[in-house]
C-alpha positions as CSV (number, residue, x, y, z in Angstrom):
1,X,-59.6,10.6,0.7
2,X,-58.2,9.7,-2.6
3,X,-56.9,12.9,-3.3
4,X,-54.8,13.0,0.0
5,X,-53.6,9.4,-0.5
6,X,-52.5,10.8,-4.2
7,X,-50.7,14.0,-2.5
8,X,-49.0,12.1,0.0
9,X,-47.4,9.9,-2.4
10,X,-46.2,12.2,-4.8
11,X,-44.4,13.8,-1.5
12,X,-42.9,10.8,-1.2
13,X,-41.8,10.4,-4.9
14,X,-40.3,14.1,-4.4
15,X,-38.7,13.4,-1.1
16,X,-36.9,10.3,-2.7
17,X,-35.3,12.0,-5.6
18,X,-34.0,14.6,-3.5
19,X,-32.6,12.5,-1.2
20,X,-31.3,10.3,-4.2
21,X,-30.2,13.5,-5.7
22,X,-28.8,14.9,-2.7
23,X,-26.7,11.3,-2.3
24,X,-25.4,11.3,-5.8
25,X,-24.3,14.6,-5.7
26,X,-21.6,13.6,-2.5
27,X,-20.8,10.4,-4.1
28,X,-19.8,12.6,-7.4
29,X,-18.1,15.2,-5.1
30,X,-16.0,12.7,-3.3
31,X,-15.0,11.3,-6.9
32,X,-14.1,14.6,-8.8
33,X,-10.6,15.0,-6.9
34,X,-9.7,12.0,-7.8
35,X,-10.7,12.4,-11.4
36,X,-8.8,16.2,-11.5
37,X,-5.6,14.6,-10.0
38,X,-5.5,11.8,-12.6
39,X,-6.4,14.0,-15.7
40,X,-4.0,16.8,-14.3
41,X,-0.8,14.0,-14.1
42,X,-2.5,12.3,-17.3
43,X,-1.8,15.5,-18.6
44,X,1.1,16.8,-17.4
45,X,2.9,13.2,-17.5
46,X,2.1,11.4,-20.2
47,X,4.0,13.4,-22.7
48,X,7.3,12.1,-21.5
49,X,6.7,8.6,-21.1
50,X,8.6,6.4,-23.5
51,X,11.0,3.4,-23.9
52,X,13.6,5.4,-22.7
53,X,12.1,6.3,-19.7
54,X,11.9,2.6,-18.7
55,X,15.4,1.8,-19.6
56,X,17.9,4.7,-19.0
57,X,19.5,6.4,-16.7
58,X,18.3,9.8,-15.6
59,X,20.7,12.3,-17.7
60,X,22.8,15.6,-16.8
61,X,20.8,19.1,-16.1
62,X,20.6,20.1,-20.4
63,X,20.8,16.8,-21.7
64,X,17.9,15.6,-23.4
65,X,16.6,12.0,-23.1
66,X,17.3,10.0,-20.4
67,X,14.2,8.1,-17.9
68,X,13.7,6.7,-14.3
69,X,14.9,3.1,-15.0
70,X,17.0,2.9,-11.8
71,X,14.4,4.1,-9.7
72,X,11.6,1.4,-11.0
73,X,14.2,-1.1,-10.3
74,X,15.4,0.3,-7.2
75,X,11.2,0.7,-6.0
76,X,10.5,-3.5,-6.8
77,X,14.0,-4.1,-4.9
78,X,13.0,-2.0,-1.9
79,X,9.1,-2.9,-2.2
80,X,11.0,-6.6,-2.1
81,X,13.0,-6.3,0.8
82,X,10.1,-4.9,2.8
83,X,8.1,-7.8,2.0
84,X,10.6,-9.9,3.5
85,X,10.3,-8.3,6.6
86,X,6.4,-7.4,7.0
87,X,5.2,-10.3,5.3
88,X,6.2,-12.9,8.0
89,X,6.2,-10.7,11.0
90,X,2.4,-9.3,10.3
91,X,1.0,-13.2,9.1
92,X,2.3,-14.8,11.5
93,X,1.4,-12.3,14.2
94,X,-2.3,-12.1,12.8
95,X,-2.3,-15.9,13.1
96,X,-1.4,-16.3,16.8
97,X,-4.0,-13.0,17.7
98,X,-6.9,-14.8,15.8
99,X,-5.8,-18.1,17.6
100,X,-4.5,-17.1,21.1
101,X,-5.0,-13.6,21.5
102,X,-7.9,-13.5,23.4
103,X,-5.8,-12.5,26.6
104,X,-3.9,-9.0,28.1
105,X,-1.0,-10.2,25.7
106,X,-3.8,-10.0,22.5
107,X,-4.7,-6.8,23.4
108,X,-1.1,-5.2,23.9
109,X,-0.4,-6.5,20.6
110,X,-3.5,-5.0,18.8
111,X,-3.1,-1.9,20.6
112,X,0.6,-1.8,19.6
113,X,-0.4,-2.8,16.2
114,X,-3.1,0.3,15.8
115,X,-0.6,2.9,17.3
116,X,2.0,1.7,14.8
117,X,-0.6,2.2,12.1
118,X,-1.1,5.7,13.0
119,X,2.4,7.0,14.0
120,X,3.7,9.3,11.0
121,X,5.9,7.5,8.5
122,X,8.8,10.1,8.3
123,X,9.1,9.3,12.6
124,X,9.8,5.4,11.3
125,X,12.4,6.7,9.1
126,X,13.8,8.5,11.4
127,X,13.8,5.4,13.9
128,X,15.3,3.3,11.1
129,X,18.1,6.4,10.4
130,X,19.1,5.8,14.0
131,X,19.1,2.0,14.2
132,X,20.2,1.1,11.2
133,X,22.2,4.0,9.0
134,X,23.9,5.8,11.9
135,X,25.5,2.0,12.7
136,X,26.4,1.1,9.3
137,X,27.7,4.6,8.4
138,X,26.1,4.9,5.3
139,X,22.5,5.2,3.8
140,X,21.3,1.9,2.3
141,X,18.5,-0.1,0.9
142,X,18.3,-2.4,3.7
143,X,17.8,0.3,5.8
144,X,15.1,1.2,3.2
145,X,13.7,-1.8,2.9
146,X,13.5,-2.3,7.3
147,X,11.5,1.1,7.4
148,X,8.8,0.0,4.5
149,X,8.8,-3.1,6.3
150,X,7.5,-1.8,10.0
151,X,5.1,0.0,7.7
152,X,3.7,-2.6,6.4
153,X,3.3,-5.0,9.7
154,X,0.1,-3.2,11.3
155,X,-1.7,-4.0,8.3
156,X,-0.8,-7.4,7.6
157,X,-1.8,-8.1,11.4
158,X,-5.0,-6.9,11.7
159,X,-6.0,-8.1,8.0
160,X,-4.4,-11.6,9.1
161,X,-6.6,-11.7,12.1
162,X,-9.7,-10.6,10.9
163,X,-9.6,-13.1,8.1
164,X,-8.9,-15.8,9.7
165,X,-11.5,-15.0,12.5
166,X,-13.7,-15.2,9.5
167,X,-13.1,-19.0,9.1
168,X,-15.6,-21.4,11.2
169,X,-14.2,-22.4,14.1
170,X,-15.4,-26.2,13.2
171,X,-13.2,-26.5,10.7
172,X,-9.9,-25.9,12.8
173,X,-12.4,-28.5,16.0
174,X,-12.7,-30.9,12.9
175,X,-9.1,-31.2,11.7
176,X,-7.7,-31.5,15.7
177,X,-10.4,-34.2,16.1
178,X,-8.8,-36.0,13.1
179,X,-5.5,-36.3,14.9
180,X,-3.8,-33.1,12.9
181,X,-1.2,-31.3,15.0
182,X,-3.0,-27.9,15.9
183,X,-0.1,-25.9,13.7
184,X,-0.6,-28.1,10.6
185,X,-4.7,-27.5,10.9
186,X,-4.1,-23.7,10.9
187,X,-1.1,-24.0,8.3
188,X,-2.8,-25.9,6.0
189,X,-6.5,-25.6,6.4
190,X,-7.4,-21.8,8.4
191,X,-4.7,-20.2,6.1
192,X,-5.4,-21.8,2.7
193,X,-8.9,-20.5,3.4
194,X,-8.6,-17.0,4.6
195,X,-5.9,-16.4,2.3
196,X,-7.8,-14.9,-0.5
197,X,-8.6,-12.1,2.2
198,X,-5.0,-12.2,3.9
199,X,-3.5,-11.6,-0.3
200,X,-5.7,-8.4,-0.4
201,X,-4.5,-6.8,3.3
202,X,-0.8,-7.4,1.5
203,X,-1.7,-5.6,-2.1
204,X,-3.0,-2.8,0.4
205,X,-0.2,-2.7,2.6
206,X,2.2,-2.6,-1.0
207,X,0.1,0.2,-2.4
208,X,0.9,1.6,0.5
209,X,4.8,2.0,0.8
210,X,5.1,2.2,-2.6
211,X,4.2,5.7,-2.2
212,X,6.1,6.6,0.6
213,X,8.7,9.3,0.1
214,X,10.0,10.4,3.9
215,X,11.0,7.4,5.3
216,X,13.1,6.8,2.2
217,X,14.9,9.9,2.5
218,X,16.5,8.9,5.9
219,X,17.2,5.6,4.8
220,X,17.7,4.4,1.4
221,X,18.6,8.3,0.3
222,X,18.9,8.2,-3.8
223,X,21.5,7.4,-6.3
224,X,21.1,8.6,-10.2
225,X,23.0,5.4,-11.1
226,X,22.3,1.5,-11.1
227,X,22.4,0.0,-7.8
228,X,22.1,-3.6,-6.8
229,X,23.9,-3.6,-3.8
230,X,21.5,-4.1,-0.5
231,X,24.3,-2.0,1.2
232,X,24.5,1.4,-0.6
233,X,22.0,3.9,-1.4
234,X,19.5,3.1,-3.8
235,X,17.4,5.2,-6.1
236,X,13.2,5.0,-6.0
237,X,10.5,6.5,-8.1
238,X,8.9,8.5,-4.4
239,X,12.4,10.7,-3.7
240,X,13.6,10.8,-7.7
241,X,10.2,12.4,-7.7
242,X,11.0,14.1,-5.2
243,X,14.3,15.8,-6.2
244,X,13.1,16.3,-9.6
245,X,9.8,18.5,-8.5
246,X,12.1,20.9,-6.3
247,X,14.6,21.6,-9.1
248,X,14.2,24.8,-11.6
249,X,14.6,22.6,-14.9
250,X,11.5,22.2,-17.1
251,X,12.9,18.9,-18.3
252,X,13.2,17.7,-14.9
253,X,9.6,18.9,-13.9
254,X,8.0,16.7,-16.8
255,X,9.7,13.6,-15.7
256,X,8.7,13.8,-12.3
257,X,4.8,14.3,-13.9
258,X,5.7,11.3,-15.6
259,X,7.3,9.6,-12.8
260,X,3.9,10.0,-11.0
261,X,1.7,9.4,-13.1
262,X,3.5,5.7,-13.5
263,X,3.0,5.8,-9.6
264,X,-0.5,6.6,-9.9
265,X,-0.9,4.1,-12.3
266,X,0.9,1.1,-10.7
267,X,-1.1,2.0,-7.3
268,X,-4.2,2.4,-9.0
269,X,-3.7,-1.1,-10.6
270,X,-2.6,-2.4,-7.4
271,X,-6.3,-1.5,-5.9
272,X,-8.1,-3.1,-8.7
273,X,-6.4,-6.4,-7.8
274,X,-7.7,-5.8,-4.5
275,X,-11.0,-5.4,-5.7
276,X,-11.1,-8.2,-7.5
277,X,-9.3,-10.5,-4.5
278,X,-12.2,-8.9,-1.9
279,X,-14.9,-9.9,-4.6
280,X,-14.1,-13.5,-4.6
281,X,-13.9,-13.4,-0.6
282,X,-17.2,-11.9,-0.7
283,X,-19.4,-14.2,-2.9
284,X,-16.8,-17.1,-3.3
């Protein structure tokens, strides 16, 4: 009887590593892309990172030198302007569907919301081309920033909503029983708690665009010099990329490795803040 007690649990104790084995080994294969991209760019990129890269203009096919310092600026401006647009748009809309949007209305809006979400970002590019460029006659960073923008709106709303689903209802009961206008309790007491969560669905929605490279194409184009004007094309680190990895020069093909691995980098620093934010919504 002993024996067989002894058998059966050193089955067990072999079942268990294996399936412990078996786990690790698909956690480790789901990692190992990840780790090849980064050291590949790593590699490939970091040897032409510098000052200059920051700070100059890109130069003439033969020249030597020159960076990607109009397209970092132009990426914050456009990142910018899309934040202008998404960021009230999707908080507000997650606001009234956590609060109201219990009806057919609630649902047309998440629906809309989730289809948006999935629709191909080179299609709202193209959408933004025909509303906005064709019109004005010109590619520009408005047009740019409109297209990150409608990106960025599903995510916002359905982060906005779940978060702020997540606060007790007896908290928004105890401020209308105090005499607050219903809009100042969810302005100044739902929102200032869920926003911790609400901050991370916006670092996730801006690691998002900041790698988008279609919709930019039909919109915001590229320019190899400075531009500041919300009205003319506008260079960014996605189609600079781009138009760099296509060409034949060597010199060309090392900045764009360097261009992306800055990319990587930003995005990847980006997700750590979310981590962090999600942390503190967790267990704070």
């Amino acid at each position: 009887m002993e024996n067989g007690r002894q058998k059966q649990y050193f089955l067990r104790k072999i079942k268990n590593r294996i399936f412990l084995l078996a786990v690790f080994s698909c956690a480790l294969i789901a990692v190992l892309p990840l780790l090849f991209v980064l050291g590949h760019v790593l590699v490939k990129g970091l040897g032409a990172i510098n000052l200059d890269f920051f700070l100059h203009l890109p130069t003439p096919v033969g020249e030597a030198g020159g960076g990607m310092g109009n397209a970092i600026i132009g990426t914050l401006i456009l990142i910018m302007l899309a934040c202008s647009i998404g960021l009230p748009i999707g908080i507000l809309g997650g606001i009234w569907l956590a609060q109201f949007g219990e009806g057919k209305r609630g649902f047309l809006i998440r629906y809309s919301a989730d289809v948006l979400a999935g629709i191909p970002t080179i299609v709202i590019g193209m959408f933004a081309y025909a509303l906005i460029v064709i019109r004005m006659g010109r590619f520009s960073a408005l047009a740019g920033g409109f297209a990150l923008g409608l990106i960025m709106i599903p995510t916002i709303v359905r982060t906005t909503e779940e978060m702020i689903k997540m606060v007790p209802r007896s908290l928004y009961e105890a401020g209308l029983a105090l005499g607050i206008p219903g809009w100042k309790v969810t302005l100044r007491v739902i929102f200032r708690t869920a926003w911790s969560g609400i901050f991370t669905g916006i670092m996730l929605a801006v690691a998002r665009i900041a790698g988008e490279t279609a919709p930019l194409i039909f919109t915001a184009f590229n320019t190899p010099y400075w531009s500041f004007q919300l009205d003319q094309p506008m260079a960014s680190m996605t189609v600079t990329i781009y138009n760099y990895a296509i060409s034949p020069f060597d010199d060309w093909h090392a900045k764009a490795w360097a261009g992306s691995l800055v990319l990587i980098f930003a995005v990847l620093g980006i997700t750590l803040l979310v981590r962090k934010f999600s942390k503190q919504v967790q267990y704070g």
